[in-house]
Backbone as CSV, one residue per row, in Angstrom:
resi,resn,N_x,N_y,N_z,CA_x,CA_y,CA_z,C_x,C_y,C_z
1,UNK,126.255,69.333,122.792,125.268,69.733,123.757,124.198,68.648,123.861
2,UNK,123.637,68.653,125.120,123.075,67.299,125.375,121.674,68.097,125.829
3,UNK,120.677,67.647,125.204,119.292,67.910,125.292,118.356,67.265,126.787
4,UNK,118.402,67.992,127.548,118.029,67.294,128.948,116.651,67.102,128.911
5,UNK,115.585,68.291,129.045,114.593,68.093,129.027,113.747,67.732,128.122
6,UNK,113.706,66.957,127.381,112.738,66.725,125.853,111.529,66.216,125.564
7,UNK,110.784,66.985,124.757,109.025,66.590,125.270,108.981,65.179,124.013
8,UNK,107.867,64.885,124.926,107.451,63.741,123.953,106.636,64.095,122.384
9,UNK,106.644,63.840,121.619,105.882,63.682,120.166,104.585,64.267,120.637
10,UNK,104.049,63.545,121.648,102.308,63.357,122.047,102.391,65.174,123.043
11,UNK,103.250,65.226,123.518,103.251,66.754,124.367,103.962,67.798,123.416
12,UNK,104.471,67.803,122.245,104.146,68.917,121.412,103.171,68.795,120.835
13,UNK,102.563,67.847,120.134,101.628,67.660,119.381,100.043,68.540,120.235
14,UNK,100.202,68.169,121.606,99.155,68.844,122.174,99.544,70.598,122.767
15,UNK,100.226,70.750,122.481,101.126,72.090,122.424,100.681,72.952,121.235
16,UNK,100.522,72.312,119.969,100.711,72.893,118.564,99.205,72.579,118.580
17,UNK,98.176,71.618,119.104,96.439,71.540,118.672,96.438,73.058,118.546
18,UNK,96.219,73.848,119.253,95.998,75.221,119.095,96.512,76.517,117.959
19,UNK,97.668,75.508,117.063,97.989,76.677,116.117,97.272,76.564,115.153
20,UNK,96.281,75.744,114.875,95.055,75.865,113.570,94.664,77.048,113.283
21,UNK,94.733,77.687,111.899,94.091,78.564,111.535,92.134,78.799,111.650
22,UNK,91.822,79.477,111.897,90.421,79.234,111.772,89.963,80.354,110.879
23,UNK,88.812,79.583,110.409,88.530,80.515,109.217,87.616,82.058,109.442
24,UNK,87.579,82.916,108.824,87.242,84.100,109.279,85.505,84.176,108.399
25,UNK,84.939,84.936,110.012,83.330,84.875,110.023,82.896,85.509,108.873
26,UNK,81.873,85.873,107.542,81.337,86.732,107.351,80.226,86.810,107.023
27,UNK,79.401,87.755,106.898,78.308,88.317,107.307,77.522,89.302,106.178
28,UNK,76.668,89.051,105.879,75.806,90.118,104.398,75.545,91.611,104.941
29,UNK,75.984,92.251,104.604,75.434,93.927,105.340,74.343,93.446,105.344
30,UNK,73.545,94.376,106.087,72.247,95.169,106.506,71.534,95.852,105.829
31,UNK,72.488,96.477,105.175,72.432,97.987,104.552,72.149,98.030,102.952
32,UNK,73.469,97.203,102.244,73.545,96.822,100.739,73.723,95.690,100.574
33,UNK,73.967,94.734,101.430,74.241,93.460,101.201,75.263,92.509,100.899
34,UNK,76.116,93.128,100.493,77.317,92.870,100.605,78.248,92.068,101.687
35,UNK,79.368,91.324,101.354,79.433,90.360,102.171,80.613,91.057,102.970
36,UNK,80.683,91.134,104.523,81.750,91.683,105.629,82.024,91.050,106.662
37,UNK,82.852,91.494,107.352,83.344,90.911,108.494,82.846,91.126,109.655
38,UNK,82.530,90.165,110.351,81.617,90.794,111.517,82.118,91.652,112.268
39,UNK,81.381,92.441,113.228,82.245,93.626,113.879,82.621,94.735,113.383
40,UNK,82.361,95.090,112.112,83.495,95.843,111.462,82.496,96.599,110.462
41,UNK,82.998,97.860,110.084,82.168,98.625,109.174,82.001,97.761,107.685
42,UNK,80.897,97.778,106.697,81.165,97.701,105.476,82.020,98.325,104.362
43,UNK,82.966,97.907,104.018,83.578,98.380,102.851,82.814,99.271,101.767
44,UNK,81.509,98.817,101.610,80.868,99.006,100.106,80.242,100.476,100.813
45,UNK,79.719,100.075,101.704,78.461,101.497,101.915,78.980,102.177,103.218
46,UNK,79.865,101.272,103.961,79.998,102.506,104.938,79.584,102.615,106.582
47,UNK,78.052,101.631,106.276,76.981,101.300,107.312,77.647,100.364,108.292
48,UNK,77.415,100.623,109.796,77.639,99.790,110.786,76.426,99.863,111.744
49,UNK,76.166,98.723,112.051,74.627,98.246,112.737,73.377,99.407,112.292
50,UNK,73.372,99.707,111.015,71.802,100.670,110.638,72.298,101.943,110.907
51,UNK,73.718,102.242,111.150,74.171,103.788,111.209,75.311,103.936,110.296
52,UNK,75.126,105.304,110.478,75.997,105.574,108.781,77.502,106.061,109.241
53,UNK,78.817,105.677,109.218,79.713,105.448,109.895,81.100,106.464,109.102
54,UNK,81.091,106.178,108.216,82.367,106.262,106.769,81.494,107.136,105.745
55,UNK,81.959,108.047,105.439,81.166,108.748,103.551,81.625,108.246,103.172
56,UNK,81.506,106.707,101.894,82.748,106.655,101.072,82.406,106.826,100.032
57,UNK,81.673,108.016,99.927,81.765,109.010,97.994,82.756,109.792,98.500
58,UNK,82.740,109.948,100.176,84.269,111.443,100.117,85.684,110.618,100.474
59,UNK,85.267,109.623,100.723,86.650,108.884,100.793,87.240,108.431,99.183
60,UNK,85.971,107.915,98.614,86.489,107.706,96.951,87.138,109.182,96.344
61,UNK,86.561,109.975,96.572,86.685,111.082,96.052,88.556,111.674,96.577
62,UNK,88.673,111.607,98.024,89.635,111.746,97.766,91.136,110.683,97.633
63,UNK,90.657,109.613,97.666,91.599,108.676,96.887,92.111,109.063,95.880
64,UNK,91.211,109.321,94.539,90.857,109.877,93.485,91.871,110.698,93.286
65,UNK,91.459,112.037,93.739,92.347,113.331,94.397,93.588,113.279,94.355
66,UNK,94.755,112.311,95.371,95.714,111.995,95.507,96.285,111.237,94.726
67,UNK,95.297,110.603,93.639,96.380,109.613,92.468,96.110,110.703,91.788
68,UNK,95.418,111.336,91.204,95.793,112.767,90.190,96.395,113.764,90.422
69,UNK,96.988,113.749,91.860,98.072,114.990,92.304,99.392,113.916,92.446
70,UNK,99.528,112.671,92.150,100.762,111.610,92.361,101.041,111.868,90.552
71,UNK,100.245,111.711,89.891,100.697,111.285,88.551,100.762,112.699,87.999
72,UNK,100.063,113.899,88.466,100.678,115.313,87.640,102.316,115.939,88.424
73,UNK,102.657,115.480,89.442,104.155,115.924,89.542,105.028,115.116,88.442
């Protein structure tokens, strides 16, 4: 099989500029300080822009919950 159309070195190369990874933003809560991703709720507390978004004493809690009902069957 004979390769008809074939790009040059210099026209993939400017094809592929764009597959660079870029590195991901982050940002200190507001709230506790902790370091997050912009856009996006905090992991630690929960807080998104000064409002309270996630409980995560009831989310810990039932994590919790479900590994002690996984390991008593």
């Amino acid at each position: 099989m004979v390769v008809r159309m074939r790009h040059t070195k210099g026209h993939t190369g400017n094809r592929r500029s764009h597959h660079a990874l870029k590195p991901k933003n982050f940002s200190a809560c507001s709230h506790c300080g902790a370091m997050r991703l912009t856009h996006t709720v905090c992991g630690a507390c929960g807080y998104y822009r000064g409002r309270k978004v996630i409980d995560m004493v009831k989310k810990v809690e039932k994590k919790q919950a479900k590994a002690k009902a996984k390991t008593a069957k």
